[in-house]
Wavefront OBJ file of the C-alpha trace (Angstrom):
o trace
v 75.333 -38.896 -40.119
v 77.778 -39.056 -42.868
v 80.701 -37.436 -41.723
v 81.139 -35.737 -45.555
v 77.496 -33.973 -45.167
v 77.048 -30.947 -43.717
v 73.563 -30.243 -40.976
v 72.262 -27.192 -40.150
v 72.601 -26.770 -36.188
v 68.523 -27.142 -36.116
v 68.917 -30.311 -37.865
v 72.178 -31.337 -35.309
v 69.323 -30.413 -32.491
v 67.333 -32.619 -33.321
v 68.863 -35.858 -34.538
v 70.858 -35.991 -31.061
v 68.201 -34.103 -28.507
v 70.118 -31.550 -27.671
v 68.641 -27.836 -27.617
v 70.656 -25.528 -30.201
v 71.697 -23.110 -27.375
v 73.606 -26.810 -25.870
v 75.216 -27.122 -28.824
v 76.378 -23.365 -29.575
v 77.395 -24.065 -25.679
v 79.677 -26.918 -26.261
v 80.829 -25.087 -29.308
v 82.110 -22.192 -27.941
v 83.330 -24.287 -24.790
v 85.613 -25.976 -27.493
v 84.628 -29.292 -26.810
v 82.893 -29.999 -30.163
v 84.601 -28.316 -33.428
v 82.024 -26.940 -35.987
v 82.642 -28.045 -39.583
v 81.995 -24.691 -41.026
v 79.987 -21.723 -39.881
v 77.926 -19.648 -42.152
l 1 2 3 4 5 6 7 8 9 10 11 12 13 14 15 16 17 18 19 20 21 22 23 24 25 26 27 28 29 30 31 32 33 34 35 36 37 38
């Protein structure tokens, strides 16, 4: 991933095998930072 390109969470999902609901977990957890939320 370039780290200047933006993924939709699906896209995030699915390049690393994680469900979306994992990420949004680890999100809100504060252990990953989202770029920018729409």
């Amino acid at each position: 991933m370039d780290d200047n390109e933006l993924y939709p969470i699906g896209d995030v999902a699915r390049r690393t095998g994680l469900s979306v609901s994992a990420i949004r977990y680890y999100s809100d957890a504060g252990v990953i930072d989202p770029t920018r939320v729409s």
